[in-house]
C-alpha positions as CSV (number, residue, x, y, z in Angstrom):
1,X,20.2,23.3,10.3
2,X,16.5,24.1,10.6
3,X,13.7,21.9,8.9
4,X,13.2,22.1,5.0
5,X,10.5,24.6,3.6
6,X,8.1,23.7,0.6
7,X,9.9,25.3,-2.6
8,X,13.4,24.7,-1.7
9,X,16.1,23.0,-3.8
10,X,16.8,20.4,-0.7
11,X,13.2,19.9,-0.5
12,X,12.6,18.9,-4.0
13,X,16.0,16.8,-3.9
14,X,14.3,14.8,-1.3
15,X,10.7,14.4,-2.7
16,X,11.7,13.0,-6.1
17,X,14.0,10.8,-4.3
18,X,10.7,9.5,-2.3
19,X,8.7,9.6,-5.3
20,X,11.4,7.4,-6.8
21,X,11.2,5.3,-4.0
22,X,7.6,5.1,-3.5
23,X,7.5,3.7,-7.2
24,X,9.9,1.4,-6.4
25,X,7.8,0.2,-3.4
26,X,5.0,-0.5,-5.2
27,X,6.3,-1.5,-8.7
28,X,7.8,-4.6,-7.1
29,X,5.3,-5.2,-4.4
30,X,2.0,-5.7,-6.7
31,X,3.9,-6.2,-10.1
32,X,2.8,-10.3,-9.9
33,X,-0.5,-8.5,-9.2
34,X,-2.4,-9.5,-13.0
35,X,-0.1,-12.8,-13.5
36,X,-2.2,-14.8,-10.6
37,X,-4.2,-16.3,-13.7
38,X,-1.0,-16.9,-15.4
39,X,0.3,-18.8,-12.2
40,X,-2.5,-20.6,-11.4
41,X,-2.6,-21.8,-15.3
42,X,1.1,-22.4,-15.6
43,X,1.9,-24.1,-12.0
44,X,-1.8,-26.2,-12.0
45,X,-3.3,-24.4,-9.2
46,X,-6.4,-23.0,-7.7
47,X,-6.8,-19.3,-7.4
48,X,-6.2,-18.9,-3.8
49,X,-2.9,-20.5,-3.8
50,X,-2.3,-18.6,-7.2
51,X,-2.7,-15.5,-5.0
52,X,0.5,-16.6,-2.7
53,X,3.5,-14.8,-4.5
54,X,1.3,-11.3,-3.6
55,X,0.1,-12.5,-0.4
56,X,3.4,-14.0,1.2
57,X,5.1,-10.8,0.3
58,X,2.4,-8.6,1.7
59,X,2.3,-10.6,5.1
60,X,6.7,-10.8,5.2
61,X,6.6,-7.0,4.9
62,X,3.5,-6.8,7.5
63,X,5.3,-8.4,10.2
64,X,9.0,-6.9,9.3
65,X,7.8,-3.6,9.2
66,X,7.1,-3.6,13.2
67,X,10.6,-3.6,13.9
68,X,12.0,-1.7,10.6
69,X,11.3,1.8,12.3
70,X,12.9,0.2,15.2
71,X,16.8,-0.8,13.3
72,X,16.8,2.5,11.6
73,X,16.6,4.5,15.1
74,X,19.9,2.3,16.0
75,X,21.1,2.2,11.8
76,X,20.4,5.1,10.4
77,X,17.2,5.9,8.4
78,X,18.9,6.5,5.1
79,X,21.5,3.1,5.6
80,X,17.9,0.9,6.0
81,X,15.8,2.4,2.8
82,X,18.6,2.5,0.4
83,X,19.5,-1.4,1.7
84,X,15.8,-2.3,1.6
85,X,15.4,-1.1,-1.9
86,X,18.6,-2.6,-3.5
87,X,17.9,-5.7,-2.1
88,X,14.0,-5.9,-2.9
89,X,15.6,-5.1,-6.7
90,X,17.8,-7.8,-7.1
91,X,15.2,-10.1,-5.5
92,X,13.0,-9.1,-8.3
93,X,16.1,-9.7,-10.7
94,X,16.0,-13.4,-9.3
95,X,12.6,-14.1,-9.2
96,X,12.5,-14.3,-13.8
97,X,14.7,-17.4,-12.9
98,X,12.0,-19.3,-10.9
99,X,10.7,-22.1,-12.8
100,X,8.9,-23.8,-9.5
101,X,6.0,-22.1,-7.5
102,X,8.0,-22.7,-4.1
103,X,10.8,-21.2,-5.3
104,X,9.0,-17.8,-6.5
105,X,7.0,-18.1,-3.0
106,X,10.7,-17.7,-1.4
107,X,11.9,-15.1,-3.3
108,X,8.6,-13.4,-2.9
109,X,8.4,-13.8,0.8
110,X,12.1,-12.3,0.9
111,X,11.4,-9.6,-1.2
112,X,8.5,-8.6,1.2
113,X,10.7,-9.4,4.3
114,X,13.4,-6.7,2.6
115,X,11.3,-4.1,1.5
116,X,9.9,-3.3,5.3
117,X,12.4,-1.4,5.4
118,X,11.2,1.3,3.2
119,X,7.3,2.3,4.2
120,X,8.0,3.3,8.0
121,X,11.2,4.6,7.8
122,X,10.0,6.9,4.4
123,X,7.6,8.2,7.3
124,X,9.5,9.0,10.1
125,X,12.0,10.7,7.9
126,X,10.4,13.2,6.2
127,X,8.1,14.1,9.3
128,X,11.9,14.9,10.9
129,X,13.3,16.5,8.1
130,X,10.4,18.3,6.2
131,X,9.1,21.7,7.7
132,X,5.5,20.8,9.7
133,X,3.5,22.7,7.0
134,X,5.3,21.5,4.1
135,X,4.9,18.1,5.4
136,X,1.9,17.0,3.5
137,X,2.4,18.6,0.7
138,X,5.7,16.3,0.5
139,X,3.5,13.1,1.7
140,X,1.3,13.7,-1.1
141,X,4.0,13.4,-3.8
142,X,5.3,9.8,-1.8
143,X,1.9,8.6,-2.0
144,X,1.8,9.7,-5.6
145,X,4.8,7.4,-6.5
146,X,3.0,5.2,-4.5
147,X,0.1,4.8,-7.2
148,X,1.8,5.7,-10.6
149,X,4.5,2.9,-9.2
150,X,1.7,0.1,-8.5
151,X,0.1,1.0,-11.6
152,X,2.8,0.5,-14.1
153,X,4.0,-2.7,-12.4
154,X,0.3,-3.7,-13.3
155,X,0.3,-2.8,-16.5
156,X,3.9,-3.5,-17.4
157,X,4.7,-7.1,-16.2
158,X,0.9,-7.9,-18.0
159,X,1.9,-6.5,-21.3
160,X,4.9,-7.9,-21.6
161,X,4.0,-11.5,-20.3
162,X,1.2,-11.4,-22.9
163,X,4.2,-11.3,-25.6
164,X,7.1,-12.9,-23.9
165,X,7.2,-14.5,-20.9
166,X,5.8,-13.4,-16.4
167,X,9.6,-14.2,-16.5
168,X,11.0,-11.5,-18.7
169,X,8.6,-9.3,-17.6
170,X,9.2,-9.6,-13.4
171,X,13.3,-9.8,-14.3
172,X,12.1,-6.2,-16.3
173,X,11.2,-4.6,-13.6
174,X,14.2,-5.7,-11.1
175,X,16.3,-4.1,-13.6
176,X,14.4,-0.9,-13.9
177,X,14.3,-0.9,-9.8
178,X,17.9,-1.2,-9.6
179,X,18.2,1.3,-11.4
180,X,15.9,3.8,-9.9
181,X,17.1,2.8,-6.0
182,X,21.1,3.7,-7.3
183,X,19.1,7.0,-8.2
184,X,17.5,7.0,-4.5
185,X,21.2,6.5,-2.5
186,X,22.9,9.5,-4.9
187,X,19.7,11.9,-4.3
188,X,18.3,11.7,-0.8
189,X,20.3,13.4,1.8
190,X,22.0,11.8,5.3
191,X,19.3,12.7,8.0
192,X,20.5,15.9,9.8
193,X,17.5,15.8,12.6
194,X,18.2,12.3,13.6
195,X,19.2,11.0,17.1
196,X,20.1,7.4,16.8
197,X,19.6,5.8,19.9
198,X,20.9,2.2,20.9
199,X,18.1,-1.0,20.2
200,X,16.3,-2.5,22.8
201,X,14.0,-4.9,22.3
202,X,11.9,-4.1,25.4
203,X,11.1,-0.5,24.2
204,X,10.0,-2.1,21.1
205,X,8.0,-4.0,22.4
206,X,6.9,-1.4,25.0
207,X,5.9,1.0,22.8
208,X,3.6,-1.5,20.0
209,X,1.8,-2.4,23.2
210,X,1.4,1.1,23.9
211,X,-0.6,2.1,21.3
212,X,-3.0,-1.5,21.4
213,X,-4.2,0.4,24.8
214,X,-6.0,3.2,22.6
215,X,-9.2,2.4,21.2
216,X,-9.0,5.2,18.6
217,X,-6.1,3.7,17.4
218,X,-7.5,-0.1,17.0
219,X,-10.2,1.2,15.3
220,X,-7.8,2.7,12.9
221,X,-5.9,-0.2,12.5
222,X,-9.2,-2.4,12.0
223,X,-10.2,0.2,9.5
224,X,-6.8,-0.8,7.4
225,X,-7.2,-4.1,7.8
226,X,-11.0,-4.6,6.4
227,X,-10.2,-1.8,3.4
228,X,-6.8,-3.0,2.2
229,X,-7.9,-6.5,2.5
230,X,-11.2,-5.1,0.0
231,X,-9.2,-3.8,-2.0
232,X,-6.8,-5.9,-3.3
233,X,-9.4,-9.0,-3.5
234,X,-11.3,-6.8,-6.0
235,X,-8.1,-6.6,-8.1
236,X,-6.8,-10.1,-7.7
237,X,-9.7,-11.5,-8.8
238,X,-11.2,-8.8,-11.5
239,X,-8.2,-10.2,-13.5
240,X,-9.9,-13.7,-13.5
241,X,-12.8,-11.9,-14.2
242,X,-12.2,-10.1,-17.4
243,X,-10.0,-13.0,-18.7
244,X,-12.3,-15.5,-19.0
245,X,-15.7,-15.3,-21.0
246,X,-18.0,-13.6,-21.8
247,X,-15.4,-11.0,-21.5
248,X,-12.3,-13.1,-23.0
249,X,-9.7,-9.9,-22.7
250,X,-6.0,-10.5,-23.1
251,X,-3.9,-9.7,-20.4
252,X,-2.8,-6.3,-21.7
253,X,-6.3,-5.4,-22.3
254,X,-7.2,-6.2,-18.7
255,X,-3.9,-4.3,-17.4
256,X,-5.7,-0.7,-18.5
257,X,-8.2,-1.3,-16.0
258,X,-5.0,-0.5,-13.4
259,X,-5.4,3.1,-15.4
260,X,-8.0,3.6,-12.7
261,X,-5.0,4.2,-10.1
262,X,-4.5,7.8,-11.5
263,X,-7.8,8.6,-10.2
264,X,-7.3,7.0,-6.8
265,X,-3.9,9.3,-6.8
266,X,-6.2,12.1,-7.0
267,X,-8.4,11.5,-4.5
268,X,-5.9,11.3,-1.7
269,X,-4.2,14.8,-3.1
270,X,-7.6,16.3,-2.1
271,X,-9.0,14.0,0.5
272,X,-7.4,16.5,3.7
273,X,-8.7,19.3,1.6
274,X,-12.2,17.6,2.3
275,X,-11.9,16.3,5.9
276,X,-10.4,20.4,6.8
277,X,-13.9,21.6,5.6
278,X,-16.2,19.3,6.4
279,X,-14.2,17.1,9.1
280,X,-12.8,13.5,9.1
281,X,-15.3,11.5,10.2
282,X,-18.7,12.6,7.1
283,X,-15.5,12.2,4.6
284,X,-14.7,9.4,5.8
285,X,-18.4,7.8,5.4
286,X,-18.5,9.5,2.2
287,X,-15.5,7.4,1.1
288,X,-16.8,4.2,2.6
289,X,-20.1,4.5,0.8
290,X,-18.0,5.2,-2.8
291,X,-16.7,2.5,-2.0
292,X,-20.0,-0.1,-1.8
293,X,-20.9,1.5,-4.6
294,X,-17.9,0.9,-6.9
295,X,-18.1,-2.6,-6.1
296,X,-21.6,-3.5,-6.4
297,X,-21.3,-1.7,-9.8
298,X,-18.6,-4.3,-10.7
299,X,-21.7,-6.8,-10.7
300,X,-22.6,-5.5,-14.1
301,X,-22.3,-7.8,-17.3
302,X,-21.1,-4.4,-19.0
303,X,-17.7,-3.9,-19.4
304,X,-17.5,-0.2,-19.2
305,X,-20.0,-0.2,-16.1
306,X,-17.1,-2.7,-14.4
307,X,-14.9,0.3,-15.2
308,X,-16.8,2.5,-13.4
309,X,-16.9,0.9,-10.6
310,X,-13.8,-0.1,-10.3
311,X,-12.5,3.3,-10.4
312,X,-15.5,4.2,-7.9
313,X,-14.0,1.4,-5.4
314,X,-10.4,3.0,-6.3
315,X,-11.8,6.4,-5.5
316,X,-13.2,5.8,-2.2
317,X,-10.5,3.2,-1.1
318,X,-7.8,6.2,-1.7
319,X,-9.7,8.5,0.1
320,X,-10.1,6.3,3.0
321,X,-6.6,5.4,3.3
322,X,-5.1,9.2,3.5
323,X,-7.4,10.3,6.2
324,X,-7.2,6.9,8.5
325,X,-3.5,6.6,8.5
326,X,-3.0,10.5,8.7
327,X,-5.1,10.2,11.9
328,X,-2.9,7.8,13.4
329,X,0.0,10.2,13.3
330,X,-2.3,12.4,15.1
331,X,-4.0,10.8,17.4
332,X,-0.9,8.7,19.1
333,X,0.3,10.5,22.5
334,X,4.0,9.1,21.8
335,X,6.2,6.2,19.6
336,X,4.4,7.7,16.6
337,X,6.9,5.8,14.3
338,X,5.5,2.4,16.2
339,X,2.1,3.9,15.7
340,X,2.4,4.3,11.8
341,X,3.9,1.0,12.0
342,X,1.0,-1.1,13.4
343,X,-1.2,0.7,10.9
344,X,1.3,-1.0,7.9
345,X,1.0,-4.4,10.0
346,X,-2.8,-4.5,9.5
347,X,-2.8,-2.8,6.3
348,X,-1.2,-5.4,5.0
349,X,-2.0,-8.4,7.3
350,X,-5.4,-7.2,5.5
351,X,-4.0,-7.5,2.1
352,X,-2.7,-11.1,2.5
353,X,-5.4,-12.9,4.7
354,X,-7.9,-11.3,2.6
355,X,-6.0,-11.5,-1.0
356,X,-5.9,-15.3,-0.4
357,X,-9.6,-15.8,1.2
358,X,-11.2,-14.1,-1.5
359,X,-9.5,-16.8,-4.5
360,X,-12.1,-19.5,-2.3
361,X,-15.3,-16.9,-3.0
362,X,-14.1,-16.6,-6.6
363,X,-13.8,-20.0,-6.7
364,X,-17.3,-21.5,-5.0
365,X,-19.3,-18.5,-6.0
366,X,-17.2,-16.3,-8.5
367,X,-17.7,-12.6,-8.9
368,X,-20.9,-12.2,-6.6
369,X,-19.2,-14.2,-3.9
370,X,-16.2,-12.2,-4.0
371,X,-18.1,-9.1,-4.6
372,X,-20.3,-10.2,-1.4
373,X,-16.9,-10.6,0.2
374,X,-15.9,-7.2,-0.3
375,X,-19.1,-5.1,0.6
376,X,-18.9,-7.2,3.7
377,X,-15.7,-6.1,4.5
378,X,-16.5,-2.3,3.7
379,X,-19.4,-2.5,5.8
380,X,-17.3,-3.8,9.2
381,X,-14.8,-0.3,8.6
382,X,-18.1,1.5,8.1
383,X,-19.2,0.4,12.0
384,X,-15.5,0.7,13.0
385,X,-15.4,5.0,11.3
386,X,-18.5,5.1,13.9
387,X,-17.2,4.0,17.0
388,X,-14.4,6.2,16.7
389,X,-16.3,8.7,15.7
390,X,-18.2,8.2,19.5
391,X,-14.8,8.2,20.9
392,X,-13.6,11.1,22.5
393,X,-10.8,12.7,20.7
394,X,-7.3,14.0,22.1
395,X,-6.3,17.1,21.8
396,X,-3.3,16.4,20.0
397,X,-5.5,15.1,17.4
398,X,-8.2,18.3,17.1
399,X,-5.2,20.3,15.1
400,X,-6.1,20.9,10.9
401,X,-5.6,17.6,8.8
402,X,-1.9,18.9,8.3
403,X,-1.0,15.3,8.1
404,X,-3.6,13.1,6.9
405,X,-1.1,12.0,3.7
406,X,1.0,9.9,5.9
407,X,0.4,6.6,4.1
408,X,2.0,4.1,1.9
């Protein structure tokens, strides 16, 4: 059976499954994502350690996802996303029954430990069972329930904690996720282009170190590390923000700023578009600058003008992400799964070092300190596009941006 072709019944069966899946991801990822305020109020805490349930699951799923890819060459692909998902689900089922802030850290750090399973495998599925040309096309939509599914756990477990209960509205969503990953097992088809092969540890291991040996390719993974870590301090802490005064917003006024995600889904739809005509590398710096800008805009006392840039920030960040981890796909020789997979390690070792740091700039110095924090950070990718950009690059890597939506 050849690959799938753009179009076809079998290829839309699979890319709603993925879109369902990449909502899933996401929805019960960053869901506690607004309710840091709430935690640090209700469990007596500072920011930073209010910040924990995102960044332990963040940093579980960093570190799992290097040997995910790994178990589903010797599992099965399909056996290790549909496990992944069930179990992240009824993790977030158990988490409305945590009364105690170690108690949510465990669930939190199992639910990130579980869902590893999902990003990296998603990957190196579709690029063996979706039709080279049709391949980005059927990133694109992934990515897509990537954003819409971070976005309405933002705005969903904030509107209904605001009249109920964080409780009610986190055991919400493990319901819905149930749900929607019984919908993933019954739609998504067994692999019919995959070679399972026996595990060994050594060609794990082997093959991570491999790709540490390419500078292109620590740049890349620096580059996800800074951005990702930028990004989700600006929106653990622009809830803390816009909560207290002048602003004073309730939490589900504050959840429509997560609105912004549509446009950041948008951006990565036409970021290759952008980077085919005018290259990776001035797109990339384009992005990078949006970025600055958003944030530094963010400094504003006017509350539409922090929308702005917020969504400027989004933009950019978006934009960023779908051309550097479409370039690792590229530019790796060989073990492009283990590639993809060191890019998710940083992106999200990024996410929770960062996430956590940034509650001790809100806290000393407040918004400029965690805005000074995140321009800083943007700046170090900036210098890290423009050593790669002095790097030669492979020829495997010179093709058309015919991949540049492989991302989570």
């Amino acid at each position: 059976m050849g690959t799938i072709e753009r179009g076809t019944k079998r290829y839309w069966q699979i890319n709603w499954a993925f879109f369902t899946a990449g909502f899933v991801t996401f929805v019960t990822l960053y869901d506690v994502q607004p309710l840091l305020p709430v935690f640090a109020k209700e469990f007596q805490v500072p920011a930073a350690l209010a910040s924990l349930p995102l960044s332990v699951a963040t940093a579980a799923l960093a570190v799992t996802m290097l040997i995910a890819g790994t178990l589903s060459e010797t599992l099965g692909r399909k056996r290790v996303m549909v496990a992944a998902l069930v179990v992240t689900s009824l993790l977030a089922l158990l988490t409305a029954f945590s009364s105690h802030l170690p108690t949510l850290l465990l669930l939190r750090l199992l639910q990130g430990a579980a869902l590893a399973g999902l990003p990296a495998v998603a990957m190196a599925y579709l690029s063996e069972e979706i039709a080279p040309d049709s391949l980005a096309s059927a990133m694109g939509l992934y990515i897509s329930g990537n954003a819409i599914g971070g976005m309405t756990g933002r705005i969903g477990t904030a509107i209904i904690t605001e009249y109920v209960s964080w409780q009610v509205a986190l055991g919400s969503i493990g319901l819905l996720c149930l749900a929607l990953s019984i919908y993933f097992a019954w739609a998504l088809p067994p692999s019919a282009h995959f070679t399972r092969r026996p595990f060994a540890a050594k060609y794990l291991f082997t093959s991570l170190r491999q790709q540490l040996r390419d500078p292109g390719l620590v740049h890349l993974y620096g580059v996800a590390f800074l951005l990702m870590g930028s990004f989700v301090t600006l929106y653990n802490y622009i809830t803390f923000r816009l909560l207290a005064p002048p602003f004073s917003l309730g939490h589900s006024q504050v959840s429509l700023v997560f609105l912004v995600y549509l446009a950041g889904s948008f951006t990565s739809s036409i970021a290759g578009s952008l980077a085919r005509r005018f290259g990776r590398i001035p797109v990339l710096r384009a992005n990078l600058a949006v970025m600055a800008l958003g944030a530094l805009i963010t400094l504003s006392g006017w509350l539409p003008l922090i929308v702005v840039g917020i969504g400027l920030f989004t933009c950019g960040f978006f934009g960023t992400h779908t051309l550097a981890s479409g370039w690792v796909g590229l530019r790796a020789k060989s073990a492009k799964a283990q590639a993809a997979a060191l890019y998710l390690f940083f992106y999200y070792l990024g996410s929770s070092i960062s996430g956590t740091v940034g509650g001790f700039f809100w806290t000393s110095m407040g918004w400029r300190g965690v805005t000074g924090m995140i321009v800083a950070l943007v700046c170090g990718g900036y210098v890290l596009v423009e050593r790669l950009a002095a790097l030669p690059e492979p020829a495997a890597a010179r093709v058309p941006e015919a991949a540049v939506r492989e991302a989570v």
